[in-house]
N, C-alpha and C positions, 0 to 999 in steps of 0.2 A: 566670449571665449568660455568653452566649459570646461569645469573645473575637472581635475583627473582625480579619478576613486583611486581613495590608498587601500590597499591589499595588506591585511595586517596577518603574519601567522599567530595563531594562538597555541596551538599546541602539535607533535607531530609524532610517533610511534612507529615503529617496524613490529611484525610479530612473523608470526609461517608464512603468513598469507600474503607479506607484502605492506606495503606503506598507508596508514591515515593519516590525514591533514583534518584540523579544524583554520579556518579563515576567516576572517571578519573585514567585510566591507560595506562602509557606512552604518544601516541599521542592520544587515544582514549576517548574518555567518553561515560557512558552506562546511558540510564535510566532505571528504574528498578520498577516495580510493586509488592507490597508484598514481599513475604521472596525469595528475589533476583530473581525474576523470568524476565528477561532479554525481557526486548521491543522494544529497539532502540541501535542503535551502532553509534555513530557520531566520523568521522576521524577530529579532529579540524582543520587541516590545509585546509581541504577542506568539509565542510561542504554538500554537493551538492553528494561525494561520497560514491555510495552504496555499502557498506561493504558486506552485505549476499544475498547469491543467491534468496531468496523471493523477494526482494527490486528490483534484478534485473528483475526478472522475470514479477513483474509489471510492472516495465517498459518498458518491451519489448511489453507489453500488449496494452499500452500506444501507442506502434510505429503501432498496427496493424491499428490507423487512420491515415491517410495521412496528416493532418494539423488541429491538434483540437485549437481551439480557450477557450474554458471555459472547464474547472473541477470542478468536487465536491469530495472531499475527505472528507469521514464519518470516524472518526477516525484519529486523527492526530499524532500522540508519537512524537517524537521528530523532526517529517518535513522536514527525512531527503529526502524519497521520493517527497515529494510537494517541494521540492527545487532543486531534480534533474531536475523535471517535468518544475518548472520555466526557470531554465534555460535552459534547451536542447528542448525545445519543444516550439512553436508560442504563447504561451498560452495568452490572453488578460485577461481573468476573472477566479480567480480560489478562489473557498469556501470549507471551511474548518471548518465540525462539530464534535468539541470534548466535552465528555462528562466532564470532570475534569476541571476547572479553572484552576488551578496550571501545567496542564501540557504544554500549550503552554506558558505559564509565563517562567516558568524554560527551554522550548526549546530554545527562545529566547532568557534568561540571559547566558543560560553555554552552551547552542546544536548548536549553532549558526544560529538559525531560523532566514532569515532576515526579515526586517520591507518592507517587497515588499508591492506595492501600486495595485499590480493587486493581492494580497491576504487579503481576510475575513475569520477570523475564529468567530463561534459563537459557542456557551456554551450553552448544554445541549444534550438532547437524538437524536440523530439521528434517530430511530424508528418515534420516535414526531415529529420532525423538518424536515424528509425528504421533506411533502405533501409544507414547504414553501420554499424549495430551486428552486433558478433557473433550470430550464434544463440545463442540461453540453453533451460536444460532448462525456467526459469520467468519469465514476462515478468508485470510488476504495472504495470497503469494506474492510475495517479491525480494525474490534473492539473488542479486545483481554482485557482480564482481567489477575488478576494472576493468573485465574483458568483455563484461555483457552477461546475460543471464545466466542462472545456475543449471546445473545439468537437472532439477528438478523441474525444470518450465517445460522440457520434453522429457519427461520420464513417465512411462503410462503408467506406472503401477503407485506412483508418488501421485500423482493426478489424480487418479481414483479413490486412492484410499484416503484425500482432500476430501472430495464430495463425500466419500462413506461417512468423515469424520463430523459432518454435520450432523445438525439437529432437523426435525421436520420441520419443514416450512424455511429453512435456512438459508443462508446463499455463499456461494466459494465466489471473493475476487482476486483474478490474476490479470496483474501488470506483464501483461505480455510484448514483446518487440513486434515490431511489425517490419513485413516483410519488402519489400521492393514494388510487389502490387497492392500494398497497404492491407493486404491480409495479414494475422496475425502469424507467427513463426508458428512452424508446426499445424497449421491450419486442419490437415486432411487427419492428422494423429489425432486432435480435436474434435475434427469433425462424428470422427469413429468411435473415441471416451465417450462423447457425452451425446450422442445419436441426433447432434443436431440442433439439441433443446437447450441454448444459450444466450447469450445475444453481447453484443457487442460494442466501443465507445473507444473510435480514435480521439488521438488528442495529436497534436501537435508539434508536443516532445517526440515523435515518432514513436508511441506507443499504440500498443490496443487493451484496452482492459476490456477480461472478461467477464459477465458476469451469469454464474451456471447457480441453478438450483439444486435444490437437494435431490427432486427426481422428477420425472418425467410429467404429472399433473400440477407441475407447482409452473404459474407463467407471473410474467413480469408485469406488473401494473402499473402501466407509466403515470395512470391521471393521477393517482396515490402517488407516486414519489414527487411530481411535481409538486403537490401540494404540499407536501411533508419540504421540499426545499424552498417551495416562496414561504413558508409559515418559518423557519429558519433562515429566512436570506436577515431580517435586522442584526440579528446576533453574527451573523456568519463576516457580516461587511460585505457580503459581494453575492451576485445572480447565479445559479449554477443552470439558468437554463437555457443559455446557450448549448451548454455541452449534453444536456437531455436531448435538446432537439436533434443530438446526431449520432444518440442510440439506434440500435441496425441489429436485427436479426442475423444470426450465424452464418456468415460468407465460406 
């Protein structure tokens, strides 16, 4: 007979936007968006491990730069990605735009965001606040509500001025929804931004992450990232190449 996970609340808030939850089961705690709609998965004992294949997926995303220096992460839940990123990657300067007060508060009280000195998170719209962030070598969109993506995952002029906001050599990744024929949402809007030159990484969460370079002669070198993840898989706990093998040029 197996035993039944207890569901413990830890913490819970209302703000404009609607309801956070923090929950703890077992080793885990979730944060959670409205009527349980699941955002973040944090393993407590290692806060830095990415539990779902999306999470990895970006950061595979992550490895197609050879050595980035600064991030901006639009979108923060519970940090567990900005913490793998801290630590497994060179990173000197990484900024962090979350929309919700309360949510980097609570990732930091129960998620175990740490107080790293080479991370800034600021408060408010990332649409707004993009034109004042620094350039970064890596930009990651993912700004999900309980209802599903933010109106920035289609917005061409927020999209573009992402890729502007790069460095050379850089790369924008977006956790994008995927669509009914496993194309990503917005595919053809996509396709038109960025002329094609992108590529692509379902997961299983029914996501697609993108992952677009800064411009048009920059392409993707899968044998370098591979290596860059088997020379990280000890540290990491786990193989991420599975999920390489089912990178796909722009559908």
């Amino acid at each position: 007979m197996t035993e039944e996970r207890v569901e413990r609340l830890l913490a819970e808030v209302h703000d404009a936007f609607g309801m956070i939850r923090v929950l703890e089961v077992d080793e885990y705690r979730f944060l959670e968006f409205g009527d349980a709609i699941e955002q973040s998965c944090t393993f407590t004992a290692d806060p830095s491990w990415l539990e779902y294949d999306y999470t990895r997926a970006m950061f595979i995303a992550a490895l197609c730069h050879e050595a980035p220096e600064s991030a901006l992460f639009l979108g923060l839940g519970a940090g567990t990605l900005t913490q793998a990123c801290l630590k497994f990657l060179p990173l000197e300067d990484v900024e962090a735009i979350e929309l919700r007060p309360d949510v980097p508060r609570l990732a930091i009280e129960f998620l175990g965001l740490d107080d790293d000195p080479r991370l800034y998170i600021r408060i408010g719209d990332a649409l707004e606040l993009l034109d004042s962030a620094e350039s970064a070598d890596l930009i990651f969109v993912d700004l999900y509500t309980d209802y599903g993506p933010g109106v920035g995952h289609l917005a061409w002029k927020f999209l573009e001025n992402c890729q502007k906001r790069l460095n050379p050599g850089g790369w924008l990744v977006i956790n994008q929804w995927a669509a009914d024929d496993g194309k990503p949402l917005g595919a053809a809007l996509l396709r038109g931004l960025y002329h094609r030159h992108y590529w692509e990484l379902p997961v299983k969460e029914g996501n697609v992450i993108l992952m677009v370079p800064a411009d048009l002669e920059q392409v993707l070198d899968l044998e370098a990232v591979t290596e860059r993840a088997e020379a990280l898989a000890p540290r990491l706990g786990y193989s991420l190449l599975p999920l390489i093998k089912a990178i796909r040029p722009a559908t």
